[in-house]
C-alpha positions, -999 to +999 in steps of 0.1 A: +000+000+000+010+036-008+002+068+010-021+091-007-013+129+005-041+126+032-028+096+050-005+114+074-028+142+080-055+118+089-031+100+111-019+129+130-059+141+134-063+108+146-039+111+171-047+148+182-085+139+188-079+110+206-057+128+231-089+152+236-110+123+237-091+101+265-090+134+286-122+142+279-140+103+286-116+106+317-129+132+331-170+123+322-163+093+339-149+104+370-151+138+377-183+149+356-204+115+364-205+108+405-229+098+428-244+128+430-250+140+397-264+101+391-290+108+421-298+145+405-302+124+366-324+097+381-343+124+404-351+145+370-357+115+353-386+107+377-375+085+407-379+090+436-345+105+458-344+073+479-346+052+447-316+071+432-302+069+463-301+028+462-298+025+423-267+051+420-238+031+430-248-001+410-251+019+381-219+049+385-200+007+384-213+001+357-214+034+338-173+038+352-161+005+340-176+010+301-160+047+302-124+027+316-130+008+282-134+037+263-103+054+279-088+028+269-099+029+232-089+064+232-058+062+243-049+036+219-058+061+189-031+077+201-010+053+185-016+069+152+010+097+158+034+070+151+032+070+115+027+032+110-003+022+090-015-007+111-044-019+096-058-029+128-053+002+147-076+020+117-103-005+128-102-001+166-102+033+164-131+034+141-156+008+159-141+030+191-154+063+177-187+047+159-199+032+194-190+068+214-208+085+188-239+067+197-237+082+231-250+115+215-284+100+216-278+074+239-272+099+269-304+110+284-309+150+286-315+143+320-277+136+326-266+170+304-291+191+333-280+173+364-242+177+348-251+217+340-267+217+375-240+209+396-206+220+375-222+247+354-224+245+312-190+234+317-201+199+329-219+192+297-186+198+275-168+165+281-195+142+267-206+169+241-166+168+231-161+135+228-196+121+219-202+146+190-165+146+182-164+110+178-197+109+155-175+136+134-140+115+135-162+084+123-178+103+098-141+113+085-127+076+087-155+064+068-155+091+043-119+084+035-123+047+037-150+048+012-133+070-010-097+047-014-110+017+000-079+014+021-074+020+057-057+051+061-067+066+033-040+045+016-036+032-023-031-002-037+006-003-050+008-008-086+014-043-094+041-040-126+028-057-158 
């Protein structure tokens, strides 16, 4: 495979975002999303406080150990900085970014008030950030995928005749 013009570009955005995405999932998962802005969410979402009180911590697990996987998925985008064109980095970062993206509708607006309610509009930027960012990084991997059916925006090399 040969690079086309756009295949280092698209690795080093690659790489930039999904610095600003492992910071920002990191801090959604532990700082934005705690107990208390889960009890505020399920509150506005129409339990009752002592049944967001007993559901909280079962679910802040839960919600904590999927956001350590995508941490994790982030940070391995980061990889892409390193100039190589491994094949299956491209796809890991892609179903990475295509599963965060869904969290644009998957998030309930109950979790974007309780979040502006206790940290200000602030608290609503980390999963904004990397939610809507990753719908527009999937967008661009596909885009350029489709376009020279190569990972990495890559060519076929020539075979001599």
């Amino acid at each position: 495979m040969t690079e086309t013009r756009w295949t280092p570009r698209l690795q080093i955005l690659v790489g930039a975002v999904s610095i600003v995405f492992t910071v920002g999932t990191a801090l959604q998962n532990f700082w934005i999303v705690n107990h208390e802005t889960l009890v505020r969410m399920m509150v506005l979402a129409g339990r009752t406080e002592a049944d967001a009180e007993a559901g909280a911590p079962g679910f802040l697990t839960g919600f904590r150990i999927v956001g350590c996987l995508y941490i994790v998925g982030n940070a391995a985008g980061i990889l892409a900085l390193r100039q190589q064109k491994q094949t299956w980095l491209f796809w890991l970062v892609l179903a990475v970014n295509v599963t965060q993206a869904v969290g644009v509708r998957a998030v309930p607006p109950e979790m974007f008030e309780a979040s502006i309610d206790r940290f200000g509009p602030v608290g609503a930027l980390p999963s904004l950030v990397t939610d809507g960012g990753a719908a527009l990084l999937s967008l661009v991997l596909l885009g350029f995928l489709i376009k020279t059916r190569r990972p990495w925006a890559q060519h076929p090399v020539a075979s001599a005749a």
